[in-house]
N, C-alpha and C positions, 0 to 999 in steps of 0.2 A: 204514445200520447197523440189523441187528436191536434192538427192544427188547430189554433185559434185565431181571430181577426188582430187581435196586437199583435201575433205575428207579422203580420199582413201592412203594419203601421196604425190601424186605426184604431180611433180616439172615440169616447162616448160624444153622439154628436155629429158626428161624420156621417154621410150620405151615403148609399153602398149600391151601385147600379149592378140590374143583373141582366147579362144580353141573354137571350132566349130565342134568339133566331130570326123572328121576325118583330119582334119589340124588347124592348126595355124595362125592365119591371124596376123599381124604387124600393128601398128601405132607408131607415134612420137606423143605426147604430146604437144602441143602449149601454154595451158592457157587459160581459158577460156571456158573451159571444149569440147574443141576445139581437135581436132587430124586431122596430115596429113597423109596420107597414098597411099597405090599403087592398084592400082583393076584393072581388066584385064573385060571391058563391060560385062555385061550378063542379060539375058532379063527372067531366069529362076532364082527362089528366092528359090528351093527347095534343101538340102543339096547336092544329088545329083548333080542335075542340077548347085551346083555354084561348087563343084567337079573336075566337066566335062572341066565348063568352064576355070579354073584356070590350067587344065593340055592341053584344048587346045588352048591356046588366043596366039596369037605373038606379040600383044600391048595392054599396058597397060593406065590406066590415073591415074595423082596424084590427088589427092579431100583430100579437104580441108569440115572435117563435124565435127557436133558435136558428141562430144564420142558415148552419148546413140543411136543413129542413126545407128553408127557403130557398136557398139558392140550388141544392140538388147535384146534376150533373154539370149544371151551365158555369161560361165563365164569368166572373165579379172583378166590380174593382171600387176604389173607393173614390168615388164624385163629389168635391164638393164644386160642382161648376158652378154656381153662382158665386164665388168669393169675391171675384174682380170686383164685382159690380154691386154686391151688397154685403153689410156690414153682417156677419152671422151674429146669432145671438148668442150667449154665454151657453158654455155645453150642459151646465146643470141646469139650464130656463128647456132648454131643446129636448133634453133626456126628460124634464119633468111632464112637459107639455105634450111628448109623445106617449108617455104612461098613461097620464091622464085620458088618452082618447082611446086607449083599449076597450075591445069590446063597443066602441060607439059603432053606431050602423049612420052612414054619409049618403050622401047622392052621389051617386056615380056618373061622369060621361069622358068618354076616351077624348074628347076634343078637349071639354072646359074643369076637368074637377077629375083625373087621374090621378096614378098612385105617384107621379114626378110632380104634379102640384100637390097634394099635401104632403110632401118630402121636404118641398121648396120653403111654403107655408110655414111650417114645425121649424127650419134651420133659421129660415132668413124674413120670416114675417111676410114674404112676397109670393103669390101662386104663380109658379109660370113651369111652362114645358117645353123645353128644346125636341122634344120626342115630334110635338104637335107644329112647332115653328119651322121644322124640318119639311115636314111633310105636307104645309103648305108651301113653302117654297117648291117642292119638287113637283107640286102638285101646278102651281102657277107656271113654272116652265114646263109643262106637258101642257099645259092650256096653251101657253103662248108657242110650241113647238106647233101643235097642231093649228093652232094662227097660221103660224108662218108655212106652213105645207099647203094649208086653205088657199090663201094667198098667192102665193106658187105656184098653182095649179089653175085659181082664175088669170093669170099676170097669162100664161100659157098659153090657155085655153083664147085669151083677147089675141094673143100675139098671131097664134095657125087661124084664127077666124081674119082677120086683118091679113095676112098672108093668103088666104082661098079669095076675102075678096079681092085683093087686086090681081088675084089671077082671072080672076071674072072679069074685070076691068080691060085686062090685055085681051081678052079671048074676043070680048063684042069690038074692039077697035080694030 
C-alpha cells in the first residue's frame, strides 16, 4: 500500500513544503492525500528549466493533484510556519477556500504573489513568504559584505597613498 500524508501526521489544512533544490515549492493539504497549490505553466521538467520558469511566468494556475505527483522525488515536510504568529483558520474554511480557487488562473511574481503566499493567504488570511524574506536578507548582507570590501580597499588605498607621500616628504628634506 502506498504511503499516505496521515501517515506523515497531516491534517486537512496543513501546509506541505516541498524543497526542490534550489527553492521551495508550497501546497495546502486537502485530505485525501490530495494538495492544492499555485504553478506558473511550463513545458521544461528540468530543475533549471522549472527555475527559469517560476522567476519568469506573470500567471499562474491553482491545480488541485495528488501529493506524490506533486512532490515527485523531492523531499516534503509538513509547514505550518506561520502558527506562532497567526491564528490559522478553521481546517474546513482552509480546505474549502483552497477548492474553491481550482482551476483559477492568478498573477504570478516569485517576489510578491508565489505559491508560499497563496499557501499562507488560504491557511492564515495573511500573504507572506519566508522563501522571499530570506533571500533579501542574504541578499542585503552580500550588498553590505561588498560595502564593507569597498570600503576596505578605499581605507587601503588612502592608507599606502599617505604612506608614498610622506616618503616624498622625507626624500625633498
Amino acid at each position: 500500500m502506498a504511503p499516505t500524508l496521515f501517515d506523515h501526521g497531516a491534517k486537512p489544512g496543513d501546509l506541505i513544503e516541498i524543497f526542490r533544490g534550489t527553492y521551495e515549492h508550497w501546497a495546502v493539504y486537502i485530505g485525501g492525500n490530495e494538495v492544492v497549490h499555485l504553478i506558473p505553466p511550463s513545458d521544461d521538467s528540468s530543475p533549471l528549466g522549472s527555475l527559469l520558469m517560476l522567476l519568469d511566468s506573470r500567471r499562474a494556475q491553482v491545480r488541485r493533484q495528488k501529493i506524490w505527483d506533486v512532490v515527485g522525488g523531492h523531499r516534503f515536510e509538513i509547514n505550518n510556519l506561520l502558527d506562532h504568529k497567526y491564528e490559522p483558520r478553521d481546517r474546513h474554511v482552509i480546505v474549502r477556500e483552497a477548492c474553491r480557487m481550482v482551476s483559477s488562473e492568478l498573477p504570478y511574481n516569485a517576489v510578491t504573489h508565489n505559491c508560499e503566499h497563496f499557501v499562507t493567504e488560504i491557511r492564515y488570511g495573511q500573504s507572506e513568504s519566508r522563501q522571499v524574506n530570506r533571500a533579501a536578507v542574504i541578499g542585503g548582507a552580500a550588498v553590505a559584505g561588498v560595502g564593507i570590501v569597498a570600503l576596505g580597499a578605499a581605507l587601503l588605498a588612502t592608507l599606502l597613498k599617505d604612506d608614498d607621500d610622506d616618503d616624498e616628504r622625507r626624500h625633498r628634506k
